[in-house]
N, C-alpha and C positions, 0 to 999 in steps of 0.2 A: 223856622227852626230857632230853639231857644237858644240863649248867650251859653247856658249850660253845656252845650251837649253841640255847640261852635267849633270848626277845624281849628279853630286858634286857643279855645279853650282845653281842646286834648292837647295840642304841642306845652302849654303851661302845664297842666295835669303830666305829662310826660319829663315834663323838665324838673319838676319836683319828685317825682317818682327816682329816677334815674341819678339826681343828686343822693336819695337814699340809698342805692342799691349797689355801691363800689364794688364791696367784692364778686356779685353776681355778674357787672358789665367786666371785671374783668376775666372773670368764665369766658363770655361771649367772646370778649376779644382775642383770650388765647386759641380758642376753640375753630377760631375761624381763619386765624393770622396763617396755618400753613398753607391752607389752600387759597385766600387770598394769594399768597407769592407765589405760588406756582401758577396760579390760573395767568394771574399777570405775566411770569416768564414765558406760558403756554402761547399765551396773544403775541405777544411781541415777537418772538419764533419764528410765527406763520405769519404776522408783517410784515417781518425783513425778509424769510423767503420768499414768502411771493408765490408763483406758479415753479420754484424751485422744491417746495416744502413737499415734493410727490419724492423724490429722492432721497429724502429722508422721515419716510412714513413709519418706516419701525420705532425710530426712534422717538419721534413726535406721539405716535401710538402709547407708546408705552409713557410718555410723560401726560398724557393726556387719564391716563387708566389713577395715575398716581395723582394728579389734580382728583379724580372723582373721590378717590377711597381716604386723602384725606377733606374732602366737603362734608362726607360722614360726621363725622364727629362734631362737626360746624351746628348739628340740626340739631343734636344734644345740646347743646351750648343755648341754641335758639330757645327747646323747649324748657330746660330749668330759665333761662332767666325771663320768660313769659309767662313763665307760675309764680316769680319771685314778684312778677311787678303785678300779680295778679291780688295778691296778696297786699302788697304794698298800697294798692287803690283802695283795701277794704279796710285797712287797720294799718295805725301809724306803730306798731312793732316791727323790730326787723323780723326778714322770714325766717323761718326755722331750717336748721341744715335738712330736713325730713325731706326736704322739698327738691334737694338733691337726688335723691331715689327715685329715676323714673319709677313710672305703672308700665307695665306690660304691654295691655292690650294699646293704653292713651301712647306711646311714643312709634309702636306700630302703624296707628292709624294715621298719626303723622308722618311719619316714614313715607307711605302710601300716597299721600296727599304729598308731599313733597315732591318724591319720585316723580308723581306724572303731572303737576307742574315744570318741572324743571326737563322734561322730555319735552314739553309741546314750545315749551320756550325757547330751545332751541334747532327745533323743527319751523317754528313759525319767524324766528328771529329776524328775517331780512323783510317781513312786513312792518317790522318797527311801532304802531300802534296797540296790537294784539302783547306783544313783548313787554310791555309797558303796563299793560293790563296784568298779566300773568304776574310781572313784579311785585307789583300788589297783592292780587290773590297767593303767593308766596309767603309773604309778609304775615296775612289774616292767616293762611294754614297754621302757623306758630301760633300766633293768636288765640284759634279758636281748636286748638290740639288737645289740649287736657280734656274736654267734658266729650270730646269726638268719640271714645267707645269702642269695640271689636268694630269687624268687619272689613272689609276692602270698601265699600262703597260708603261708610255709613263717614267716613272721615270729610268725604268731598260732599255729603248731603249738609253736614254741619258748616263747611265751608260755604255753601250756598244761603245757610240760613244766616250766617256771620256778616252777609254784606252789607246787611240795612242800608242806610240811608247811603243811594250813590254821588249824590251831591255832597255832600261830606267828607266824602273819598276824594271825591274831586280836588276841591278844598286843599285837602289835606296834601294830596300828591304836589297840589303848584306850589304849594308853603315847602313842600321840601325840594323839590326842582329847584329855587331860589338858594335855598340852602346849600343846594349842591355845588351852585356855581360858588358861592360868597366864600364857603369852605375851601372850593380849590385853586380860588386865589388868594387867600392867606395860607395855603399848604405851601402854594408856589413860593409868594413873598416871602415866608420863615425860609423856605430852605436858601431861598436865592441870598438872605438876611445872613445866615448862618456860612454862607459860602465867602461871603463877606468881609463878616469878622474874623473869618480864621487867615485867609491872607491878612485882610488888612493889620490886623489886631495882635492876632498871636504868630503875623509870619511866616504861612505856610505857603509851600506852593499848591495854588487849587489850579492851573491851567491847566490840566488835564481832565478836574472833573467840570471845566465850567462845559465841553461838549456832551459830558452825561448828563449834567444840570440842566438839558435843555429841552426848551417845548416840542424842539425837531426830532426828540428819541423819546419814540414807541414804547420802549420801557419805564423811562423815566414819567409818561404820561401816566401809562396804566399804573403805578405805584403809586402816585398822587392821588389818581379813582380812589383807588385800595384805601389810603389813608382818609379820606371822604368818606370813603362807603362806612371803613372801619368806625371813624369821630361820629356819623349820624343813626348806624346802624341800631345803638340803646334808643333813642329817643324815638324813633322810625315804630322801632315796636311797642316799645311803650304806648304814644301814641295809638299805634291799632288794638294794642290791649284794649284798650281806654274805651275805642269805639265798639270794641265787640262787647264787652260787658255794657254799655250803654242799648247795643240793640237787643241782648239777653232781657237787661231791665224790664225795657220797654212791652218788650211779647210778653213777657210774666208779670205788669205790672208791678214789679218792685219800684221802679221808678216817681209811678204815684204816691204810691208809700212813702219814698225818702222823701219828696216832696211834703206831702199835707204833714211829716215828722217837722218839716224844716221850717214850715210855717208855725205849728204850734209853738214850736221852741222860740220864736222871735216876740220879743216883750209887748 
């Protein structure tokens, strides 16, 4: 596998990308922030109840319906700013607001592709391997969503054709697993920093939030996830942007092309 087309050289590719594209990641972010917190309040819930959470099924029920309807919108947010950095890999202009205007039939087929990853995800969830998989193939849905087309099935055949090289997935996944921990212990350390300086500094009493500030509460973990998932979530995609137009390349030979282009161009 060439240095080009290296899990380390998408995370660069991604991190330059993603430095261009402020207002599009904070699309993503807003897009995503409400049902990140509810999902997080959702988990925490069913932590503290326990085998109590059956008495309070209505309720749960019904915040769980509200976690779903707003993850909606989460996948708009996913697919504009996956066309933005689509663009951004191809041409150092910024993208055009045009880009903003889903297509029809492309956010459909990602809709689809979404949908029934995100069923089997949490169907398969307490196999933990397969869960980890699906993560990923969530990830490339976004990814490989615009050129996806009508259909119900034709979204998940493109998804298949988007996986190319699985050792570079591979790659790719442990570069960010690393990422995930390194991030949430400087999520921890800033807040635990912050809780800090406002006793110490400006004199507040924090003794009541230092028992919410803490590793022991369910809530307070899952919110640090959240702000992890949130801080890596641009780069994550970017990233598989990167690799799916890399496996595009590849099958259509463009990639030969930019190559023997890159050669003549060198003096």
């Amino acid at each position: 596998m060439s240095r080009t087309e290296g899990a380390l050289r998408l995370v660069d590719d991604a991190a330059e990308v993603v430095g261009r594209l402020g207002p599009w990641t904070a699309l993503l972010w807003i897009t995503a922030l409400p049902s990140r917190l509810l999902f997080a309040y959702l988990a925490s819930q069913l932590i503290l109840l326990g085998s109590g959470a059956t008495t309070r099924a209505d309720w749960l029920r019904r915040l769980a319906y509200g976690t779903l309807i707003a993850w909606l919108p989460s996948l708009y947010g996913r697919y504009a700013f996956v066309r933005a950095c689509r663009h951004a890999l191809q041409s150092e202009r910024p993208p055009p607001r045009a880009l903003l205007r889903p297509v029809a039939a492309e956010i459909a087929g990602y809709l689809v592709a979404a949908l029934a990853i995100e069923t089997l995800f949490w169907m398969l969830f307490l196999t933990v391997a397969i869960p980890i998989a699906l993560a990923v193939a969530a990830g490339l849905a976004a990814a490989a969503s615009p050129p996806a087309g009508p259909g119900l099935l034709e979204p998940l055949r493109e998804l298949g054709r988007s996986i190319g090289p699985s050792l570079r997935l591979v790659r790719l996944l442990l570069l960010f697993a690393f990422a995930v921990l390194f991030a949430a212990v400087n999520v921890h350390l800033l807040v635990q920093a912050a809780s800090w300086l406002a006793s110490g500094v400006a004199g507040l009493d924090t003794a009541r939030w230092n028992a919410v500030l803490a590793l022991h509460n369910p809530l307070y973990d899952l919110l640090v996830l959240c702000a992890v998932a949130m801080l890596l979530e641009p780069f994550w995609l970017a990233a598989l942007t990167d690799h799916v137009e890399l496996t595009r390349a590849r099958s259509s030979g463009d990639d030969l092309r930019r190559w023997f282009a890159e050669l003549r161009s060198r003096p």
